[in-house]
C-alpha positions in Angstrom: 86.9 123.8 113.1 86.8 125.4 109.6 89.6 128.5 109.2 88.7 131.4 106.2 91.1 134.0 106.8 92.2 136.6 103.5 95.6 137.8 103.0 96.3 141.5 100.8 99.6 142.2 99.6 99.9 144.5 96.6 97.6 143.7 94.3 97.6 139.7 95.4 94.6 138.7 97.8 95.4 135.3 99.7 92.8 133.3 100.5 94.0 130.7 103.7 91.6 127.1 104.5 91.9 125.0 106.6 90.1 122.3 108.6 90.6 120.2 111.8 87.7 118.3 113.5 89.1 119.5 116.9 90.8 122.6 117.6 92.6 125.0 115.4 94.3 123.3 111.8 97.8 122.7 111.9 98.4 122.9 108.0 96.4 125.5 106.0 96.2 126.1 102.2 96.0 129.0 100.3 94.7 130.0 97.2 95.5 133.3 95.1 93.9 135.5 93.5 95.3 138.6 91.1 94.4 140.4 87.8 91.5 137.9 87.2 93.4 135.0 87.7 93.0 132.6 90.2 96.0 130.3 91.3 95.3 126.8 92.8 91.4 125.9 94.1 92.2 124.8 96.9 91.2 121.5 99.2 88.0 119.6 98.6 87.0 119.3 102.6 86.6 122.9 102.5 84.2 123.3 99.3 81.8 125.0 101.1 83.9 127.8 102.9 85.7 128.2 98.9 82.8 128.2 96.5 81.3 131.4 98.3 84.9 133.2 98.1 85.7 132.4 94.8 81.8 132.9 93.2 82.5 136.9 94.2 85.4 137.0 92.4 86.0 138.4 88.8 87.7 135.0 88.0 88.5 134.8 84.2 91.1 132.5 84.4 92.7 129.3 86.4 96.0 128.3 86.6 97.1 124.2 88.6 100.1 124.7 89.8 100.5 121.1 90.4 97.7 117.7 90.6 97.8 117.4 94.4 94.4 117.1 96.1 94.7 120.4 98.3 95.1 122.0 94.9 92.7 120.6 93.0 89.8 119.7 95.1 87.6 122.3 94.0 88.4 122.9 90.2 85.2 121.8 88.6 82.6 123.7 90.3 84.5 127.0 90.5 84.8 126.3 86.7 81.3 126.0 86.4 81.1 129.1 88.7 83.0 131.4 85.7 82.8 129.3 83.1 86.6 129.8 82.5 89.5 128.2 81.1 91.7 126.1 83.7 95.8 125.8 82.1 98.5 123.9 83.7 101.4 122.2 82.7 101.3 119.1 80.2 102.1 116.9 82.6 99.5 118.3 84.9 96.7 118.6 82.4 97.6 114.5 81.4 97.8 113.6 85.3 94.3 115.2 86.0 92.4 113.1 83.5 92.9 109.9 85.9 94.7 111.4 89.3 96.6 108.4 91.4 94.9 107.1 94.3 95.5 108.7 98.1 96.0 107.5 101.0 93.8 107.7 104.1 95.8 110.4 105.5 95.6 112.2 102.8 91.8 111.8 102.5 91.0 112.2 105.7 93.2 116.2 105.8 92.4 117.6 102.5 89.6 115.1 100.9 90.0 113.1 97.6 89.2 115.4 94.3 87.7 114.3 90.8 89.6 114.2 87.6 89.2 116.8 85.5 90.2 116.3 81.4 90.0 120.2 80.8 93.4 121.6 82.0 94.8 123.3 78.8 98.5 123.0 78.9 100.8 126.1 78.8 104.8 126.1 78.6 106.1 129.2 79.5 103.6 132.1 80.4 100.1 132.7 81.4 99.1 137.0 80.9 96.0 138.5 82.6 95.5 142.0 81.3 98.0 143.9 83.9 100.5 141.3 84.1 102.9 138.4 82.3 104.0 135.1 84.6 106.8 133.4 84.0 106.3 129.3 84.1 108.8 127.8 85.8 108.9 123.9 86.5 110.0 123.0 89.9 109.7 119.0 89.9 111.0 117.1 93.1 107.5 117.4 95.5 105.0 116.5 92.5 107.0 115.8 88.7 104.5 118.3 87.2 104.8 121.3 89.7 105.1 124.9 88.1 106.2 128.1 89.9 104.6 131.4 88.8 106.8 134.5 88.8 106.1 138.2 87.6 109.4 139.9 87.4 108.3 143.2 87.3 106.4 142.8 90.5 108.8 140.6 91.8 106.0 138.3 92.7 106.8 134.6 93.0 104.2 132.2 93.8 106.2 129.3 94.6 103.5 126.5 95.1 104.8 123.6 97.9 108.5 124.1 96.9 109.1 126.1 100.0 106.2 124.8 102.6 109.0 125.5 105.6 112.8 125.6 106.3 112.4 121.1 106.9 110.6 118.4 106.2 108.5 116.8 108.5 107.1 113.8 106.3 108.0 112.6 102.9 106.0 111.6 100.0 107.0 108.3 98.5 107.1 109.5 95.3 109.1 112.8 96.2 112.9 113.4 94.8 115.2 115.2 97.4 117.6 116.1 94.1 115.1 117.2 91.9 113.9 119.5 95.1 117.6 121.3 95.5 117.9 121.9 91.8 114.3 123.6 92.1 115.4 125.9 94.6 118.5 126.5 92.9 116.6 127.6 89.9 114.5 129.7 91.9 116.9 131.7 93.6 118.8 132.7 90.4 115.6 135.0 90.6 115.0 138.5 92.0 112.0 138.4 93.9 110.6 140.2 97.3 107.6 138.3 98.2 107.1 134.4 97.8 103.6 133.3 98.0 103.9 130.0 99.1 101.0 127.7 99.0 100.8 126.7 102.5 102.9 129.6 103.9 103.4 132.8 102.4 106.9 134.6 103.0 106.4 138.5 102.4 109.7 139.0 104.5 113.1 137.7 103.5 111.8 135.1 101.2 115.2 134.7 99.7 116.7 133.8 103.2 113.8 131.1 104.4 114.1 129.3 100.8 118.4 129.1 101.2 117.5 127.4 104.7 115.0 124.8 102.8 118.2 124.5 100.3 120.8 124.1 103.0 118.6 121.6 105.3 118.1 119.5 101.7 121.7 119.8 101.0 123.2 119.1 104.5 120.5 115.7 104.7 121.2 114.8 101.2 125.4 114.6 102.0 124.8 113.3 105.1 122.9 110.0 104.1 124.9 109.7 101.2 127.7 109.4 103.1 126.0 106.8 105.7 125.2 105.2 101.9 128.4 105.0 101.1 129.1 103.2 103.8 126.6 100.2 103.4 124.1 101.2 105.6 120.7 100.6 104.6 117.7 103.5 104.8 116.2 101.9 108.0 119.5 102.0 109.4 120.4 105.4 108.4 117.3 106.4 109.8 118.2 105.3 113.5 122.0 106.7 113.0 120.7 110.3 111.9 118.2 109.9 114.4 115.0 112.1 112.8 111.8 111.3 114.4 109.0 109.5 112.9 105.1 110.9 112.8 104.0 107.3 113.4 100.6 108.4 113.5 100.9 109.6 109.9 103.1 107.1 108.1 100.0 104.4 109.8 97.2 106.2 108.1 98.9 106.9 104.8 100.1 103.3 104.7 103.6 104.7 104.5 103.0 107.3 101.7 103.4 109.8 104.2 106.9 109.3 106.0 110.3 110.8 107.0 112.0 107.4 106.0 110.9 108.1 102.9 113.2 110.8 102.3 116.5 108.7 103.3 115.1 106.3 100.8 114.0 109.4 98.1 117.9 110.2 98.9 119.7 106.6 98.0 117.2 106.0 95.2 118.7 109.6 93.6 122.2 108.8 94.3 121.5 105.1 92.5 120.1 106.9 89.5 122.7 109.0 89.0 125.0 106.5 89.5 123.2 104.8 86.2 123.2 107.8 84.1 
């Protein structure tokens, strides 16, 4: 089953995807659309659902918030669609000329996604005609992830930093520091409305993100202190007693795990400890 579903807030249209062989999706991904820009282009397993969306809309411009695949599946042919420019960060535009392999699990729920060696970088702002973003890098989920945030609007589109209040599965690559000096960042700002990626808070978005931050902050302590105390990640992972999607972590090969954020936490405490 294939899920198209718009969201209007403002001046912001949502557009949500998502895709499950059997039954209703789980995980959905959204992609936004305001003032002639689009944010994101969504996954690739959904190409055909997107490309009629997006080829109706007065799309002028693209902005990669970061180089995961249910971000970037469809960049090339809704380029081709508007014959637009595509901007992202440095590190995104560099990435996206040769993007890292991914795992079956990761195939299998959003699709793989081609490189693309056209993503114009940007530092601090992207304008459309009615509006000025603020770029705003929030590194801990993906190195080269950039929040979007019009402070006159009050608009924040927030990419994956937010997702929901916990974290189900880990990426190996993800950093639980980096994360909680993200959100930090992000809530020195004033903003009403965060249009998350996956799912969009237009109620209290300040409060939901603080509960990401504390559940970060509480797990981050609490294995630090099981660290301290010569426990290793497996065994800190019995002791706290967090449940493992076994399922996932076997078809991602262990990319995908809840492990992997006690080991995300001891391998920030051992850098800092070296710097």
């Amino acid at each position: 089953m294939v899920i198209s579903e718009k969201l209007r807030h403002e001046a912001v249209t949502g557009f949500k995807f998502g895709r499950k062989l059997l039954g209703r999706p789980k995980m959905y991904s959204y992609l936004y659309f305001i003032d002639g820009l689009l944010i994101d282009t969504g996954q690739r397993l959904v190409r055909k659902q997107v490309l009629p969306v997006t080829n109706e809309l007065p799309i002028t411009q693209i902005f990669i918030t970061h180089h995961h695949e249910d971000h970037t599946g469809n960049i090339k042919p809704i380029q081709e669609q508007h014959k637009c420019n595509v901007f992202g960060s440095e590190e995104c535009s560099s990435i996206m000329k040769n993007p890292p392999s991914l795992s079956f699990a990761q195939q299998f729920t959003w699709g793989n996604r081609e490189s693309f060696a056209e993503i114009r970088p940007v530092k601090d702002s992207i304008a459309t005609p009615k509006h000025n973003f603020q770029l705003i890098p929030i590194p801990g989920h993906a190195p080269d992830m950039i929040a979007l945030y019009e402070p006159d609007k009050q608009w924040l589109f927030s990419a994956d930093l937010y997702i929901n209040p916990y974290i189900g599965y880990f990426l190996k690559t993800e950093s639980i520091a980096e994360q909680i000096a993200s959100i930090k960042t992000i809530l020195l700002l004033d903003f009403k409305v965060m249009f998350c990626s996956h799912n969009p808070q237009l109620k209290n978005p300040r409060q939901q993100l603080r509960k990401k931050l504390d559940f970060l902050e509480v797990s981050f302590d609490t294995v630090a202190e099981l660290h301290k105390n010569g426990l290793t990640a497996t065994q800190i992972f019995k002791e706290l007693q967090w449940k493992e999607n076994h399922f996932v972590k076997t078809l991602s090969g262990g990319q995908l795990s809840k492990l992997n954020m006690v080991r995300s936490i001891i391998r920030d405490i051992e850098n800092r400890a070296l710097s």
